[in-house]
C-alpha positions in Angstrom: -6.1 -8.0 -22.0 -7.5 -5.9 -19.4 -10.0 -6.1 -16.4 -12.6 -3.8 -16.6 -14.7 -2.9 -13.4 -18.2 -2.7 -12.9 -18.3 0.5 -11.6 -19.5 3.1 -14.3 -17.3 5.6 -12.9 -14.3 4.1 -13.0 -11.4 1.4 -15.4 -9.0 0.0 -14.2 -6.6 -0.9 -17.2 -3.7 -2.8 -17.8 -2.5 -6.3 -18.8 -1.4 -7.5 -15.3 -3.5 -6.1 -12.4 -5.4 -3.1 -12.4 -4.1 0.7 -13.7 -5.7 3.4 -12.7 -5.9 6.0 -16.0 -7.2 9.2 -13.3 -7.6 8.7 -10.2 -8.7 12.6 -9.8 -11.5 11.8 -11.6 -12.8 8.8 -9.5 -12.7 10.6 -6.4 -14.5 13.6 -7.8 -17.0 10.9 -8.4 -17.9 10.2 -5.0 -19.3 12.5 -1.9 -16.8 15.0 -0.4 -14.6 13.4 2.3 -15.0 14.5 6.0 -12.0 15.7 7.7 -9.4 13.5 8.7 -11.1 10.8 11.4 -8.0 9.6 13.2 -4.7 11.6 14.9 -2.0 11.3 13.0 0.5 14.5 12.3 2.1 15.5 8.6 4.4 13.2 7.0 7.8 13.4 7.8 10.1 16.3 6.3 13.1 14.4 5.2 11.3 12.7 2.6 11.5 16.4 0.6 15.6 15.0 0.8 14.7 12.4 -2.0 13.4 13.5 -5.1 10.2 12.1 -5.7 10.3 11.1 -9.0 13.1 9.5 -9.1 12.1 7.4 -6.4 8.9 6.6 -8.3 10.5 5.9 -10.5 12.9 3.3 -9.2 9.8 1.9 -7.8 8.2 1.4 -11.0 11.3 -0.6 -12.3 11.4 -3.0 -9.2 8.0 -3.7 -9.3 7.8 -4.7 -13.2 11.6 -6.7 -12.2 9.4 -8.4 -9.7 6.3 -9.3 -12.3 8.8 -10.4 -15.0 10.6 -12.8 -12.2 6.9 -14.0 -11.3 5.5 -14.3 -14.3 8.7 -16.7 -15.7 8.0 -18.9 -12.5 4.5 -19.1 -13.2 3.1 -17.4 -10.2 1.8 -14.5 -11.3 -2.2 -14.4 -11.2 -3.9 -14.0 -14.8 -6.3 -11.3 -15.4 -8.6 -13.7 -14.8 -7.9 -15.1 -11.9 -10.6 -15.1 -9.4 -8.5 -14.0 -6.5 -7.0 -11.3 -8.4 -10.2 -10.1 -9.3 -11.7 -9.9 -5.9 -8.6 -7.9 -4.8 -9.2 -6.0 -7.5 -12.5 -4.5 -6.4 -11.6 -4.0 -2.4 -8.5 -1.6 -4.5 -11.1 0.1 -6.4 -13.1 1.2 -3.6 -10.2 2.5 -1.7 -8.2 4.4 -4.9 -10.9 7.4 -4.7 -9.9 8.4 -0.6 -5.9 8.6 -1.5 -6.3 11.7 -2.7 -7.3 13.0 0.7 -3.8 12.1 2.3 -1.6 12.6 -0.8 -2.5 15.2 -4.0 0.3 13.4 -5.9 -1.6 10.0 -5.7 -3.8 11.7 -8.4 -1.1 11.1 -11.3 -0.4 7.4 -10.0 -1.6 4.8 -12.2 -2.6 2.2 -9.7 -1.8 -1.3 -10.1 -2.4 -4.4 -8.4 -0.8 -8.0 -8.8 -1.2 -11.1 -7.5 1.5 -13.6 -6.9 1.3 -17.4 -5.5 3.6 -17.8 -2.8 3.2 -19.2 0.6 5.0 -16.0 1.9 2.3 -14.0 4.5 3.0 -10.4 2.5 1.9 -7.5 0.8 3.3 -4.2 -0.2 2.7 -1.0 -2.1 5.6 0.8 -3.6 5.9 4.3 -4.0 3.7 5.6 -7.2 0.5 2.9 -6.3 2.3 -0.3 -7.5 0.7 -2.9 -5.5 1.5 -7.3 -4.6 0.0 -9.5 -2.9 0.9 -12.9 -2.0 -1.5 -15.9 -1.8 0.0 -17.0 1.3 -1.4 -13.5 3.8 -4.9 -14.5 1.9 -5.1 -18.1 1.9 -3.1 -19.1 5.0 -5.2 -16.2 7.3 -8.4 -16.3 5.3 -9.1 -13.2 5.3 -12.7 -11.7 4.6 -13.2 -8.8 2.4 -12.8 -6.7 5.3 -9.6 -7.6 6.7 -8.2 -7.8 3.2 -8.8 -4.0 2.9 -7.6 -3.0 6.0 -4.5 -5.0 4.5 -4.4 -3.2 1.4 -5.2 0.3 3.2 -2.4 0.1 5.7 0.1 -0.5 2.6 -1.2 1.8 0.4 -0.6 4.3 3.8 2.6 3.4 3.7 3.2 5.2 0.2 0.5 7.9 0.5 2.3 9.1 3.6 5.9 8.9 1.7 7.7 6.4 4.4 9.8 4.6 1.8 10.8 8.0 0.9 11.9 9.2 4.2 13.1 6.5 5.2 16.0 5.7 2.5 16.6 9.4 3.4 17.4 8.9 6.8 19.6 5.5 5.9 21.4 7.0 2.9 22.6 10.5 4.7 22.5 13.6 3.1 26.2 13.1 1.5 25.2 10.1 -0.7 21.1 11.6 -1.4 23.5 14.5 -3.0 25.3 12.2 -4.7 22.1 10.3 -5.6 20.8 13.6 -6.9 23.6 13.9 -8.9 23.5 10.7 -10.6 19.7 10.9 -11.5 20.8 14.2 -13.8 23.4 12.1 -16.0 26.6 12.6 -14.1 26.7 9.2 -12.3 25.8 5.9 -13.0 22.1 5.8 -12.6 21.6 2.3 -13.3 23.4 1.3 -10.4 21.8 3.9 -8.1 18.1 2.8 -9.4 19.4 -0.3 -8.3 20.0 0.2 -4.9 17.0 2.0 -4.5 14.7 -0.9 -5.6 16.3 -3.0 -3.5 15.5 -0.7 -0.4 12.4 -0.8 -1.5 11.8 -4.5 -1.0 13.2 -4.7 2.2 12.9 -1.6 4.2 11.9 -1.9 7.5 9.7 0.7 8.9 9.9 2.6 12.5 6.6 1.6 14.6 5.5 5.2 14.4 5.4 4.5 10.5 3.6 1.4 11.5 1.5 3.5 13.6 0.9 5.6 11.0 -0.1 3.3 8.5 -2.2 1.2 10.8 -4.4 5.0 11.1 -4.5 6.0 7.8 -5.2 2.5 6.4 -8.1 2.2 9.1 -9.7 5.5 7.7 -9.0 4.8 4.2 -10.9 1.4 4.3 -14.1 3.0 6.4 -13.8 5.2 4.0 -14.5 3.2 1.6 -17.7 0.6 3.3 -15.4 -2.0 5.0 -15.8 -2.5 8.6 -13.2 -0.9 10.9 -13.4 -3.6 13.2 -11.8 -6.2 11.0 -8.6 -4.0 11.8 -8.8 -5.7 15.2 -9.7 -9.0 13.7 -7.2 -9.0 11.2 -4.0 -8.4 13.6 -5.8 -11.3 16.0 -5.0 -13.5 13.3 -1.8 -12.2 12.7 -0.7 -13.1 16.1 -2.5 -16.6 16.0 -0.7 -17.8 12.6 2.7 -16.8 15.0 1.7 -18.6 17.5 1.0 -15.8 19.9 4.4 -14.4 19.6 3.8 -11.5 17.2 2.5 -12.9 14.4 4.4 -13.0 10.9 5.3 -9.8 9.8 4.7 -9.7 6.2 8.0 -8.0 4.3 9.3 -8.6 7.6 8.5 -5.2 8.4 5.5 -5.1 10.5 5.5 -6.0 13.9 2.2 -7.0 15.8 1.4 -7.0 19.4 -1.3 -6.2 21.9 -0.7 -2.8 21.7 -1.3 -2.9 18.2 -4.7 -4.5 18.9 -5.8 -2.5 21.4 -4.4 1.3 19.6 -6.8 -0.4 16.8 -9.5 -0.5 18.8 -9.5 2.8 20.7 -9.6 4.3 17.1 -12.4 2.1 15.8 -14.8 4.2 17.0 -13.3 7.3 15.2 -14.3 6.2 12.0 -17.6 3.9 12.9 -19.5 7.3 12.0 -17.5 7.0 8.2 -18.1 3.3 7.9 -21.7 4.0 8.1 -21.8 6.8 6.2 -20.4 4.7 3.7 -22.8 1.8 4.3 -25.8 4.0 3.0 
């Protein structure tokens, strides 16, 4: 089974979700980005201390570990699930703008899930494999909008390599060697892979990454047609379902704030002029 989108450009494919078979060739499908809208500087350098591959790689096993646990509980969304295929389409539109902050996103093959839990989260792992929990939806009711800045900020997270650089700086340069060495046969790999997925489930990212993310998201999703200022709205809410104490922090790994809000807004109208560029 497979969800096919109505955009003649593009298919998503896949059995779960939505897989992306070239993303190269849905960005060379729409108008040439502008430069970069918002300040942000290159991704960090330690990430180059992880290979990447692997680490996709690890991803990639996590992520279907984490479909097969949802799908035996019942929880994970059907391709034709309403839900699923509204997130679906707000993924689509932001796929062909990755490019711009990562060349590697090219070779991803996208994919999106959706899985019923009360749990206010969402996540993108390295490689473009992407969850998102009823509960961040349906509990914050989100709009179109919001949802994408949602999705754009997480999908930032792997474009700009943070999982990467961050297990680098929390393993040390002794054990990524060892890692290294493992990953060519002369360890246990398994058990490696192991820990590695499990960072990736739990990692906890420094506020610059948040910072970051919060950016690059923000562009990606003007970008793509959806109004910048539901960046604003959607961190309002955040703080609201908290009670005005920070808001939930879905993965427990993004803090909110004021001056979240209000960096939000100062950058708004950086990309206005690429919302309604968009818009036309």
């Amino acid at each position: 089974m497979c969800y096919l989108c109505d955009v003649k450009h593009s298919a998503w494919l896949g059995r779960r979700g939505f897989l992306l078979a070239a993303a190269g060739a849905t960005a060379a499908a729409v108008s040439p980005p502008l430069l970069a809208q918002v300040n942000v500087g290159p991704p960090s350098g330690l990430r180059s201390l992880v290979p990447v591959d692997e680490i996709e790689g690890a991803a990639t096993q996590e992520y279907s570990k984490l479909l097969a646990e949802a799908r035996a509980k019942g929880a994970l969304a059907p391709p034709g699930n309403p839900q699923l295929h509204r997130l679906q389409k707000i993924g689509l539109r932001l796929v062909p703008f990755a490019a711009q902050w990562n060349d590697r996103s090219r070779q991803w093959r996208w994919e999106l899930n959706l899985i019923s839990s009360k749990e206010i989260n969402a996540f993108c792992m390295p490689g473009g494999k992407v969850a998102v929990y009823t509960g961040i939806v349906d509990q914050l009711k989100l709009t179109d909008d919001e949802m994408a800045m949602v999705m754009g900020h997480e999908m930032a997270h792997a474009l700009r390599e943070h999982a990467r650089a961050r297990i680098a700086k929390s393993q040390g340069t002794g054990t990524l060697l060892s890692f290294g060495a493992q990953l060519l046969g002369l360890g246990q790999l398994g058990d490696v892979a192991a820990s590695v997925g499990t960072q990736l489930l739990t990692l906890r990212f420094s506020r610059e990454d948040e910072t970051d993310a919060d950016l690059v998201g923000l562009e990606l999703a003007a970008r793509a047609g959806y109004n910048p200022q539901a960046s604003v709205s959607l961190w309002q809410k955040m703080a609201q379902a908290g009670g005005g104490a920070g808001g939930p922090g879905f993965l427990s790994t993004h803090p909110s704030g004021p001056q979240r809000i209000q960096q939000l807004q100062a950058n708004v109208p950086k990309v206005q002029g690429l919302y309604e560029r968009a818009r036309v």
